[in-house]
VEXVO-925814 format. One record per residue (C-alpha): residue in three letters; y, z, x. Coordinates in steps of 0.2 Angstrom, whole numbers, padded with zeros to 4 digits, always signed. Each point is the difference from the previous one (the first is absolute). Layout:
<rs>
ALAYZX...
</rs>
This chain:
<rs>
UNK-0076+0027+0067UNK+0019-0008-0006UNK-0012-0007-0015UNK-0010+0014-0004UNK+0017+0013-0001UNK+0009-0016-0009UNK-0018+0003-0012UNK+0000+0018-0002UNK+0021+0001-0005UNK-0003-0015-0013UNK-0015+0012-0007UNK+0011+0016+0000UNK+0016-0009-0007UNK-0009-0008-0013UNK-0009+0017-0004UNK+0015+0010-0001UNK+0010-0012-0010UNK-0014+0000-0012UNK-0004+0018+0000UNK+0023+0003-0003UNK-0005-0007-0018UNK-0015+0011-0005UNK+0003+0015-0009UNK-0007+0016+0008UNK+0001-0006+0017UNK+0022+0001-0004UNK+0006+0012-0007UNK+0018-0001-0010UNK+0015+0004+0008UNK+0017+0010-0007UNK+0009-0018+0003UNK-0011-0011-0010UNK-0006-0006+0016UNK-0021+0005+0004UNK-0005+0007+0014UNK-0017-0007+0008UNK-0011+0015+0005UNK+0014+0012-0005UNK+0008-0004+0017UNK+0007-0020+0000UNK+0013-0006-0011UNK-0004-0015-0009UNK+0004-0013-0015UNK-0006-0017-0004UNK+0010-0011+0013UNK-0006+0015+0013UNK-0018-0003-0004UNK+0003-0021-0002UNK+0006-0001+0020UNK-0015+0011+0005UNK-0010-0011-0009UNK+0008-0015+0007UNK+0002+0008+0017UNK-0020+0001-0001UNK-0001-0017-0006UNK+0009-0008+0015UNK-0010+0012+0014UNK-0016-0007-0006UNK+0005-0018+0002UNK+0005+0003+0017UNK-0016+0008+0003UNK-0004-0017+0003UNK+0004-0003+0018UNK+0007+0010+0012UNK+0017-0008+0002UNK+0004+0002-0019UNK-0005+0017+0001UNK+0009+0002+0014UNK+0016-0007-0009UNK-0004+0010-0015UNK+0002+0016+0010UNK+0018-0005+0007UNK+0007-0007-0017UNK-0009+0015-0009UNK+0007+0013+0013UNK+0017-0006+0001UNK+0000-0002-0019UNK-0008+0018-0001UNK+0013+0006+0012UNK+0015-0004-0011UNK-0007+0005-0018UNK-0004+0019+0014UNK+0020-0002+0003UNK+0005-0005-0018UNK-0009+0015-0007UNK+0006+0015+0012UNK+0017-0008-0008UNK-0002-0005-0018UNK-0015+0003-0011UNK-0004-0011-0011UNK+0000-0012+0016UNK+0011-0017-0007UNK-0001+0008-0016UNK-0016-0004-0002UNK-0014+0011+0010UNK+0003+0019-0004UNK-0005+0010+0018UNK+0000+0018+0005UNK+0000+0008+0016UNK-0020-0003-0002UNK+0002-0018-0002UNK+0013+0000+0015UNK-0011+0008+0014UNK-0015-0009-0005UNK+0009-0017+0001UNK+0006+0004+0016UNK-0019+0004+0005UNK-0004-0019-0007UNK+0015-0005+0009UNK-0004+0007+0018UNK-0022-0006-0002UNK+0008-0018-0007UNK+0012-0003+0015UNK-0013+0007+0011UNK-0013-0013-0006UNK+0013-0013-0003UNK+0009+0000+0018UNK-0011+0013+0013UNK-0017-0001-0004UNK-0012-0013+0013UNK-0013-0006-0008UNK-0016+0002+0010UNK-0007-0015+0006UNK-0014-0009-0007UNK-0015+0005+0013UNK-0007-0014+0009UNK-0020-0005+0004UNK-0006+0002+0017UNK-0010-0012+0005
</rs>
């Protein structure tokens, strides 16, 4: 399961980070800024660290343990870009964010610590005999 939700958020990051280039699916905003789907406000280092975000999850798609360390990492890292943006946008200077941005990173946040520290993995069933 850790493998498969570490799959499907590599698919989606990398998706999204694609999608914040393509003209039509953003839209420009009044701040030179675009915003993805007319709601998500994006640049090109915004759409770079979904992309690498991506990247990472579906190398840890590889086992369960470095899914399960990318869910911690990611939803501590996730957690503080959440903070950062409720308190300056763009976040480092770098990553513009609006209040859009800000809830659905703490979304990300809450499913990745939730992966990364809560979740059991079901065991593997065994043969009877």
């Amino acid at each position: 399961m850790l493998q498969k939700a570490s799959m499907a958020f590599g698919v989606v990051f990398v998706l999204i980070g694609l999608l914040g280039f393509v003209p039509g699916v953003t839209i420009d905003a009044d701040n030179g800024n675009k915003l993805l789907l007319g709601i998500f406000e994006v640049n090109a280092v915004h759409n770079l660290v979904h992309i690498a975000s991506g990247v990472v999850a579906l190398i840890a798609a590889t086992s369960v343990s470095y899914a399960r360390l990318y869910f911690q990492v990611f939803g501590v890292v996730y957690g503080l870009v959440a903070v950062l943006g409720f308190m300056m946008s763009p976040v480092l200077g770098l990553i513009p964010v609006n209040l859009a941005d800000n809830l659905l990173h703490v979304v990300i946040t809450v499913a990745a610590l939730y992966l990364g520290f809560f979740f059991k993995q079901p065991a593997a069933p065994t043969a009877k005999v």
